[in-house]
C-alpha positions, 0 to 999 in steps of 0.5 A: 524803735529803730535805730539811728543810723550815723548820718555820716556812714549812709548815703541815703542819709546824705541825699535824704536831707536835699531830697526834703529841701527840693521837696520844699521848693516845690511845695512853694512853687505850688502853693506860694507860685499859684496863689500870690504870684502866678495868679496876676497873669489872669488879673487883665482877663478878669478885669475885662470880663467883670469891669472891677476896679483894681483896688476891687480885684486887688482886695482879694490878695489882702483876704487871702494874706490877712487870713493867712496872717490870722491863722498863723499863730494857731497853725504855728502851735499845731505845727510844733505839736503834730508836725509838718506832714499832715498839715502839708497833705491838707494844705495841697488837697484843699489848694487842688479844690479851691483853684479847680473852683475858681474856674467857675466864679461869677462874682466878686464875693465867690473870688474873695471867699477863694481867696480866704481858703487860699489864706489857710492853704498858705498856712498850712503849706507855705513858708513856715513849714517848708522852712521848719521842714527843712530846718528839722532836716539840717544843722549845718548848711541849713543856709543853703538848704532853706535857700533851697526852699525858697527857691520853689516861691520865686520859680512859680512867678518864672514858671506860671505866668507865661504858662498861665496866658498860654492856657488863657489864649488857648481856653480862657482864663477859666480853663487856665485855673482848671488845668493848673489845680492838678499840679496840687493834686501831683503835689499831694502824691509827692508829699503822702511818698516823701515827707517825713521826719528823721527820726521817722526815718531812723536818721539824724539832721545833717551835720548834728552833733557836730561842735562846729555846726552847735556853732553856728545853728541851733540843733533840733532841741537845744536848751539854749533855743529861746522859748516863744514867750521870751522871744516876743520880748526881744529887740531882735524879734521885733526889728525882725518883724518890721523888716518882714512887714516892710519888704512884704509889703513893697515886694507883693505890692510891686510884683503884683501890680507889675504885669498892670504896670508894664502894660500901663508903661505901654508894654505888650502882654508878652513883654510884661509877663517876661518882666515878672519872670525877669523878677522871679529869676533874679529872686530865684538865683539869689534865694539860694546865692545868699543862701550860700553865702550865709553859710560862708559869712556872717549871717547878719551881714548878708541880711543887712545887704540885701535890705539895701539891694532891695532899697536901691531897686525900688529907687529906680523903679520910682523913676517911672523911666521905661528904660531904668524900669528894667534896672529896678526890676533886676536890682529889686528881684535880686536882693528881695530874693535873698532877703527872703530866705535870710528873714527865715534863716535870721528867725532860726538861727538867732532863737532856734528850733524848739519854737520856730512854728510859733516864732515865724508864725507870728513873724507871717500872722504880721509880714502877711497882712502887711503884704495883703495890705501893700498889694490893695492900698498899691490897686486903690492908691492907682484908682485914686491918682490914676497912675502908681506914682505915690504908691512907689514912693512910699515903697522906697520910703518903708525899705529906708526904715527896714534898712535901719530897723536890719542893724538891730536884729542879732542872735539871741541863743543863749543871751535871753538865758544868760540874761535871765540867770543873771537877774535871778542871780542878782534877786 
């Protein structure tokens, strides 16, 4: 065996642990930049050329969200048993083959079994496992570590999209996908070079054993970590839960539609791609600002404060106005950003490590079909009235109800436990 080396006394084992959460950015920024938010640069060429519907286009990111949704939990037990590494290489290999083949379809049922491999791809290299990643990685400052992270999701709708209508102008959209499946196959070399665990590497997360980091987190195998089957029975989980479903489903509905929204606002292309990157900065800065602040104040408050960020964008998107637009869009990006990366850090700092896989994969099996279901009922709700304006509405009415559900989530270390020595006590 090798041994383990004090974290404190190497300057590998310092640097190491951030290498691993750059190296999760950027699986995001990949896997997550490529298939939910950099893909809708190609939506108005697509449109064009085969003459879908934009509920019929739109259909596909429910297939790819609701597969998603429908593996987690299996790839949440897989995850816990063989780790994150293999399931990141298979993830990235496939992510190479599905968006290089994308570049030859001609019909709507090839896009939409795409899409269903982009499903497995997000459960194999997305969110849980970045975040279970680093989480292996980190006892103290794991806040700022999975803000992070998080960082790489919000980057590809920066990043992608004005690259991605560059490379249509020069080549067409077909060229456009071709050209970008080899950041997977880059993505792939990274992983097969860097990701490992540390015991692999003969080194303990940062800040474990500490009792002020045993304080606020749970370490990599804490006996007070609450097992899957007792976290399902919780208020937290489930208040958790909805809040996921909620702001998944209003964020991919907007950020999806927005490129087709500006455009329908009267917008350029450029003008409206800059709108989705405006989005993704915003999301981008505050993933790991709050992620900071995490660290620094109580977790739970800063959750609740981005619930309401979130609300008060999408009140000014609802206006419809072409100048209040911009305001929603900045407040919007803003706080989802930091919602996202407080949703994961809520998961593992209230029920701990042991059963994360299985935790957030059905936090993901629920938020993903709730996001896939947010981003068609958005593109058939606009086929229907002709205009986004019911479909807005209905945004701000489900982040009302995921501001109040916010207030019940708490932290569960210990307190199943307790609960349960109490009753056998009392029996």
């Amino acid at each position: 065996m090798k041994p383990i080396l004090p974290q404190q006394n190497t300057a590998s084992a310092r640097f190491y642990p951030w290498l691993i959460a750059v190296l999760a950015m950027l699986v995001l920024l990949v896997t997550n930049g490529l298939a939910t938010t950099g893909i809708t640069a190609f939506d108005e060429s697509l449109l064009k050329e085969f003459g879908w519907s934009r509920g019929q286009l739109k259909l596909r990111d429910l297939i790819t969200l609701m597969t998603a949704g429908l593996l987690a939990p299996f790839a949440g037990a897989i995850l816990d048993r063989f780790g994150v590494r293999r399931l990141l290489l298979c993830g990235s290999l496939l992510f190479a083959a599905l968006y290089y083949a994308y570049g030859s379809i001609t019909s709507l049922a090839q896009m939409y079994l795409i899409h269903a491999g982009f499903g497995l791809v997000l459960v194999c290299a997305g969110i849980n496992v970045s975040v279970v990643m680093v989480s292996q990685w980190f006892v103290r400052l794991r806040g700022r570590a999975i803000g992070i992270a998080l960082v790489g999701s919000s980057l590809g709708g920066v990043v992608f999209p004005p690259l991605m209508l560059d490379l249509v102008t020069e080549g067409g959209w077909r060229f456009g996908f071709r050209t970008m499946a080899w950041a997977a196959v880059i993505l792939f070399v990274i992983l097969f070079v860097l990701a490992r665990r540390p015991e692999d590497k003969g080194m303990t997360a940062l800040g474990a054993g500490s009792a002020a980091s045993a304080a606020s987190a749970s370490g990599p195998a804490s006996g007070q970590d609450v097992r899957y089957r007792d976290a399902i029975r919780t208020r937290s989980f489930w208040a958790l839960t909805f809040v996921a479903i909620s702001t998944y489903y209003a964020i991919l509905a907007m950020a999806s539609h927005l490129f087709l929204h500006m455009r329908d606002l009267g917008f350029d292309p450029k003008t409206a791609g800059s709108a989705l990157g405006l989005l993704f900065g915003l999301g981008l800065i505050s993933k790991f600002l709050f992620g900071f602040l995490a660290d620094l104040l109580p977790p739970k408050l800063v959750f609740v404060a981005n619930v309401a960020v979130m609300l008060v964008g999408l009140v000014f998107l609802s206006t419809f106005d072409r100048q209040l637009v911009w305001v929603g869009i900045v407040i919007t990006g803003f706080g989802w950003g930091g919602l996202y990366t407080m949703i994961q850090l809520q998961a593992v700092n209230n029920f701990g490590v042991t059963d994360a896989g299985k935790i957030l994969g059905t936090i993901t099996a629920l938020d993903a079909m709730g996001g896939g279901l947010g981003i068609w009922l958005t593109g058939v709700m606009f086929d229907h009235f002709g205009n986004y304006h019911a479909a807005f509405y209905l945004l701000t009415g489900l982040l009302a109800a995921a501001l109040l559900a916010s207030t019940q989530v708490r932290r569960e270390i210990g307190v199943v436990r307790a609960s349960r020595t109490a009753a056998a006590q009392a029996a």
